[in-house]
C-alpha positions as CSV (number, residue, x, y, z in Angstrom):
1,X,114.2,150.8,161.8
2,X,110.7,150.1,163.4
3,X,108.7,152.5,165.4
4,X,105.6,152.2,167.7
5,X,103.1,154.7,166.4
6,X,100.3,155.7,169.2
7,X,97.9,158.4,168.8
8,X,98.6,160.5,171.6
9,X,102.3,160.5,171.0
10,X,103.5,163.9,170.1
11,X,107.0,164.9,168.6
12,X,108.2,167.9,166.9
13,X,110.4,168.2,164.5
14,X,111.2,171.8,165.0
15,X,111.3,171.8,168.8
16,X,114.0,168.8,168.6
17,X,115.8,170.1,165.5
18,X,116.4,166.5,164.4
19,X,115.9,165.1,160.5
20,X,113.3,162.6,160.5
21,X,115.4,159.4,161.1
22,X,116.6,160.8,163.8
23,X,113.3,161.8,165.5
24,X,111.9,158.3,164.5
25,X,114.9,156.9,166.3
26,X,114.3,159.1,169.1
27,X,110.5,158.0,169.4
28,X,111.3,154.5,168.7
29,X,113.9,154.7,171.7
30,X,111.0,156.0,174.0
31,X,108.3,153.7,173.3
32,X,111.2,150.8,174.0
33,X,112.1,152.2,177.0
34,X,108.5,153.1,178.6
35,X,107.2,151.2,181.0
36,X,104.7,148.2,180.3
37,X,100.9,149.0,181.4
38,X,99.5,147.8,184.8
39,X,95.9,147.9,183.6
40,X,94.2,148.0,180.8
41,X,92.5,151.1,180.8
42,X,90.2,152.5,178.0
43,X,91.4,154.4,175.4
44,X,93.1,153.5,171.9
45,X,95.8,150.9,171.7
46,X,98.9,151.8,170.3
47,X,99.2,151.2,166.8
48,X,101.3,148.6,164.6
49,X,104.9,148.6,164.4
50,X,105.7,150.8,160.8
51,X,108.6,151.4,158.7
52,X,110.3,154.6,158.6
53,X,110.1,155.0,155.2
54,X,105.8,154.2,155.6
55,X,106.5,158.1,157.5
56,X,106.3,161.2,155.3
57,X,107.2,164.6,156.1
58,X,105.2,167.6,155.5
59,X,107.1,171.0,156.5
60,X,108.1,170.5,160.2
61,X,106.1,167.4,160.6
62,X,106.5,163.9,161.0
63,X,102.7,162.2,159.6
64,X,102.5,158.2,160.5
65,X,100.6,156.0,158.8
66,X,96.9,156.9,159.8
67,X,97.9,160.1,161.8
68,X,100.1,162.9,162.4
69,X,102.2,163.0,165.2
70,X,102.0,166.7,165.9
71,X,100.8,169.5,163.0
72,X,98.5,172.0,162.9
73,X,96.5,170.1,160.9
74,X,95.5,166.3,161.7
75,X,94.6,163.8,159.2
76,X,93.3,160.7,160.4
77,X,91.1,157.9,159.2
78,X,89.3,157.4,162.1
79,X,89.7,158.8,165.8
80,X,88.7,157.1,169.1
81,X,87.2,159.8,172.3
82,X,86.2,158.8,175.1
83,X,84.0,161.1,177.1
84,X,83.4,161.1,180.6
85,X,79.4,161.6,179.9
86,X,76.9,160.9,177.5
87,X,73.6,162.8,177.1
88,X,71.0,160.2,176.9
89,X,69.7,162.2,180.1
90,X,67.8,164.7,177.5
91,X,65.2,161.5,176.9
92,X,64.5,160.3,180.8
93,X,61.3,161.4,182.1
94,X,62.2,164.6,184.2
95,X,64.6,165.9,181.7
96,X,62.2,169.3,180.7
97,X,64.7,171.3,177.9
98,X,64.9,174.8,177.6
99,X,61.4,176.6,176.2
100,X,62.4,177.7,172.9
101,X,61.9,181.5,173.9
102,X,64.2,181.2,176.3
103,X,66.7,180.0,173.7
104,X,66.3,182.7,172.0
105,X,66.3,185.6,174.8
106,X,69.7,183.7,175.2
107,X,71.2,184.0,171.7
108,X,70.4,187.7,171.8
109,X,72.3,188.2,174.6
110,X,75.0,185.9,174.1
111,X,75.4,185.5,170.8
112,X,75.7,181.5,170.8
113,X,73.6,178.4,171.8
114,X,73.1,178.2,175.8
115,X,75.7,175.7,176.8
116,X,78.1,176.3,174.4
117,X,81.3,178.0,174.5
118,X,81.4,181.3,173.0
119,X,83.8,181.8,169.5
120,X,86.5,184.2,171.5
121,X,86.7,181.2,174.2
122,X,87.3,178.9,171.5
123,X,89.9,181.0,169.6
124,X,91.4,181.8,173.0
125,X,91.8,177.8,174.0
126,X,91.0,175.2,170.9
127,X,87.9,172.8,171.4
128,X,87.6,170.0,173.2
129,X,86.5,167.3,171.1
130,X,84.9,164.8,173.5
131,X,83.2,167.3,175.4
132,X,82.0,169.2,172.0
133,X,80.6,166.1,170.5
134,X,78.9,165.5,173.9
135,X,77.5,169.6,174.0
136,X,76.2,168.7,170.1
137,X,74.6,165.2,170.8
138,X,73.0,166.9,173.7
139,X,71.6,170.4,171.3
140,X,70.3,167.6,168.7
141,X,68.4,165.6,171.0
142,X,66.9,169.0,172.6
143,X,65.7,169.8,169.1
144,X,64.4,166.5,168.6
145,X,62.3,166.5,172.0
146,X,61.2,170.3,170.5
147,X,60.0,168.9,166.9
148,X,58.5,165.6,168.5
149,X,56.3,168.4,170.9
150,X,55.7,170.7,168.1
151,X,54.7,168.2,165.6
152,X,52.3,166.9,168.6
153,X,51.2,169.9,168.8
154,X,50.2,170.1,165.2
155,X,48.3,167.2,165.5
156,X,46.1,168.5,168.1
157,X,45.1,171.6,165.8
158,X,44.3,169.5,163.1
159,X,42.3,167.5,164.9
160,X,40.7,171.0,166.6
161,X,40.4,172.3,163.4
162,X,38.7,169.4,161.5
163,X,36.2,169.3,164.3
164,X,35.4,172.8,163.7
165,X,35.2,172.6,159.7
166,X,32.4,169.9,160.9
167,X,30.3,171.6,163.1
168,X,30.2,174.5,160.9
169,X,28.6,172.8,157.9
């Protein structure tokens, strides 16, 4: 039996009560039956045709080649997001980030990094990945506009403070 595995395909073992050839033969039956694409939109393509027996099962879950279908846990070589934004707005011109003392006033109260969700909200509802990698790209290219002003501002004391050695001697 051949089945189409794509990423975002889910199945449950548990929740249909099937063994795994017949959930494979359900999913293979679904992937037959779905319609062909109008467009080709962005996103990951789904993946080669695979052999039952390339599938394992671990507890209640079916884990493809590359993937797992549905877990708790998700094991994958490599996975494809594709965020609605980017924040290569930190770097233009009129991008000013937040003074560092506000930062912290905000930690204090909050207990997290401005911008980013708080630990109950992410218990409560999971993380986004796409938007989280987006939130972290964003806080590193914050701190590096912070070092690049703080290491120009080191400069500027040295300079300031060699001139001063000088005119003392």
């Amino acid at each position: 039996m051949k089945a189409r595995f794509g990423i975002s395909k889910k199945l449950s073992l548990a929740a249909c009560g099937l063994g795994l050839v017949g959930a494979l033969a359900l999913h293979a039956q679904a992937q037959e039956s779905a319609p062909e694409p109008r467009s080709a939109a962005p996103g990951p393509a789904p993946g080669p045709a695979v052999d039952a027996a390339e599938y394992r099962l671990a507890g209640t879950t079916v884990i493809a080649p590359g993937g797992i279908v549905r877990a708790r846990l998700v094991e994958s070589r490599e996975v494809n997001v594709f965020p609605q934004a980017w924040p290569d707005y930190v770097f233009e011109k009129d991008y000013a980030p937040m003074p560092l003392a506000e930062v912290e006033r905000s930690i204090a109260e909050r207990g997290h990094l401005p911008g980013m969700p708080a630990r109950a909200e992410v218990l409560a509802h999971g993380v986004d990945v796409g938007r989280m990698q987006v939130l972290l790209l964003e806080k590193i290219e914050e701190l590096t506009l912070h070092v690049i002003a703080q290491d120009k501002e080191l400069q500027r004391l040295r300079r300031n403070n060699g001139r001063l050695s000088a005119g003392s001697r």
